[in-house]
Structures are given as structure tokens and as C-alpha cells.
BALOBA-1460 file (C-alpha; in Angstrom, 3 decimals):
// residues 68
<rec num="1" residu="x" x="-9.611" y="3.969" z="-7.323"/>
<rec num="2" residu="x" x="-7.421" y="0.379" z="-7.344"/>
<rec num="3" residu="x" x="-7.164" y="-0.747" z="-3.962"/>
<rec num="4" residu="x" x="-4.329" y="-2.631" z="-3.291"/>
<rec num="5" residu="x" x="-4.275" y="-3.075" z="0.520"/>
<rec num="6" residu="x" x="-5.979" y="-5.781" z="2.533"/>
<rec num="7" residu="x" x="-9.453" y="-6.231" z="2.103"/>
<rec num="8" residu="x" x="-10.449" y="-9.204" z="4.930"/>
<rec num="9" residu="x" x="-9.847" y="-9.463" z="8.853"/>
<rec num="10" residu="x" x="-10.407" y="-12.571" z="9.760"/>
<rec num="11" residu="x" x="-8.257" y="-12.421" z="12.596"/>
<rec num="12" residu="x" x="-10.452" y="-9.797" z="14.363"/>
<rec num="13" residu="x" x="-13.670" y="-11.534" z="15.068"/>
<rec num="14" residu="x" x="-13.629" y="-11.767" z="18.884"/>
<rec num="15" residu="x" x="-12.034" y="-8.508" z="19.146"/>
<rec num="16" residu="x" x="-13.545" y="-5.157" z="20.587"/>
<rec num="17" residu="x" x="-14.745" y="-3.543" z="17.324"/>
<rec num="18" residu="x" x="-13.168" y="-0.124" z="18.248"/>
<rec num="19" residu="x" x="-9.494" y="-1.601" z="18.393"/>
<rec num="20" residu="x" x="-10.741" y="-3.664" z="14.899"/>
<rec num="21" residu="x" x="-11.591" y="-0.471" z="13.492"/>
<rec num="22" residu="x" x="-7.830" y="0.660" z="14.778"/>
<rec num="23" residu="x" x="-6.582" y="-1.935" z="13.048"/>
<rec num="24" residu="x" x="-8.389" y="-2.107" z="10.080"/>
<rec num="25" residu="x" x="-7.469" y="1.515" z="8.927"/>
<rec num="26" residu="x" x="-3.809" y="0.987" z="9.676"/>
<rec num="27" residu="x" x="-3.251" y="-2.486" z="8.013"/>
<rec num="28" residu="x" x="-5.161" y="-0.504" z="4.981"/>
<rec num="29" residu="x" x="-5.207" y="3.211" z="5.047"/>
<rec num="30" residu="x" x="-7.526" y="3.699" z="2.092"/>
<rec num="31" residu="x" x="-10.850" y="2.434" z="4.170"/>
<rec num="32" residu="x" x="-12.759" y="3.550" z="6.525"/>
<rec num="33" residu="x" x="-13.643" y="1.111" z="9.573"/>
<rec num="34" residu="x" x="-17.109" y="1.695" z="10.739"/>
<rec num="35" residu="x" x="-18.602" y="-0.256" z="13.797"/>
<rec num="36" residu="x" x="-22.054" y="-1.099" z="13.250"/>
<rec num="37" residu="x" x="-24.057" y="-2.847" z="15.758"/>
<rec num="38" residu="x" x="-25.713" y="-6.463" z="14.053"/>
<rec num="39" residu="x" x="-29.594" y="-5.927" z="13.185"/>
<rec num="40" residu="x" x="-28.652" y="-2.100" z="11.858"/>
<rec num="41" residu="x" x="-30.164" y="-1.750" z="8.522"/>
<rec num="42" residu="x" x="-27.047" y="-0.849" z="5.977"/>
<rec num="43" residu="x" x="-26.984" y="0.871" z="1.991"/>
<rec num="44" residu="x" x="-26.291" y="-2.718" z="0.126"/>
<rec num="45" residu="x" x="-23.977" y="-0.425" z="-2.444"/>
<rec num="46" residu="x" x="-20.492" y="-1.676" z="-2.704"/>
<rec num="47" residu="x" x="-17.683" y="0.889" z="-1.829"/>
<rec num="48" residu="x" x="-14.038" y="-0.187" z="-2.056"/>
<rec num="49" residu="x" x="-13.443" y="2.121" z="0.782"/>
<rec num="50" residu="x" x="-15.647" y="1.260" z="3.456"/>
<rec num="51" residu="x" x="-15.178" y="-1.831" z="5.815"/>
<rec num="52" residu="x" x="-18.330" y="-2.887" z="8.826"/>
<rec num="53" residu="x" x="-17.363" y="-3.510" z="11.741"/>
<rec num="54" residu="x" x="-20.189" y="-5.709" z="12.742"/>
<rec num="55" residu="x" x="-20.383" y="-5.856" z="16.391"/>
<rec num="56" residu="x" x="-22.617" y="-7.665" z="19.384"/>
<rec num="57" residu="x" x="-24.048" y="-5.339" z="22.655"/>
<rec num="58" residu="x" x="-20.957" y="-6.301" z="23.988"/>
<rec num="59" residu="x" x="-19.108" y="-4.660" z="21.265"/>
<rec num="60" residu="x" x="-17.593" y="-7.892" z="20.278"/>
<rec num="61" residu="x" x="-16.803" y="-8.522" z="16.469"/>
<rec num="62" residu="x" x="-18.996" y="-11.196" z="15.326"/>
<rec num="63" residu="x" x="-17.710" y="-11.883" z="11.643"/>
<rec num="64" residu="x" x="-14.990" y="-11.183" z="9.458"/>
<rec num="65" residu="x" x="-14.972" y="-7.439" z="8.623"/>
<rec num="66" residu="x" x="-14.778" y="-7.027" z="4.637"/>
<rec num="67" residu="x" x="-14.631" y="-4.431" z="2.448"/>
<rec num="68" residu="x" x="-18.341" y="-4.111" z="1.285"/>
């Protein structure tokens, strides 16, 4: 699978990870946003379809979400 959509989100660190998420899978319909809390353990495999959604115990974004 060629993925042609947007692949960073800059813009969203700062941002409540659910609405990122939101965002994420509208700007680019062929990935699926995950929220993640930072510290969880994560599969280091890359997958052109999944994005993290790396977020504080405030569920703040705290870096730019990429596909990974």
C-alpha cells in the first residue's frame, strides 16, 4: 500500500490527543490514530498505517504524531 496522505502533525502537540486522533484520521483516512500514554512500551515495527498519539496524564500531546 502507497500512502499518499499526510504523514506528520506537527501542529497538534499541545492538543488533547483524542481530538489529535480526530484529526489525524480525517486529514489522512488511511491511518489509524492511536493515543498512547508516554512510558508505554510499543512493537518498534514500522506500519504505514498506524500513527501514536503520544500523550501526558493530562492527555496532552507531547510530540509530533508520525506515522511509525
Amino acid at each position: 500500500m502507497i500512502n499518499t496522505g499526510k504523514d506528520s502533525w506537527p501542529e497538534l502537540v499541545g492538543a488533547k490527543g483524542e481530538a489529535a486522533a480526530a484529526t489525524i484520521e480525517k486529514e489522512n483516512p488511511l491511518v489509524n490514530a492511536i493515543v498512547i500514554l508516554e512510558g508505554t512500551p510499543t512493537p518498534r515495527d514500522f506500519r504505514c498505517d498506524r500513527v501514536w498519539v503520544w500523550v501526558n496524564d493530562k492527555g496532552v500531546v507531547t510530540r509530533t504524531p508520525i506515522i511509525t
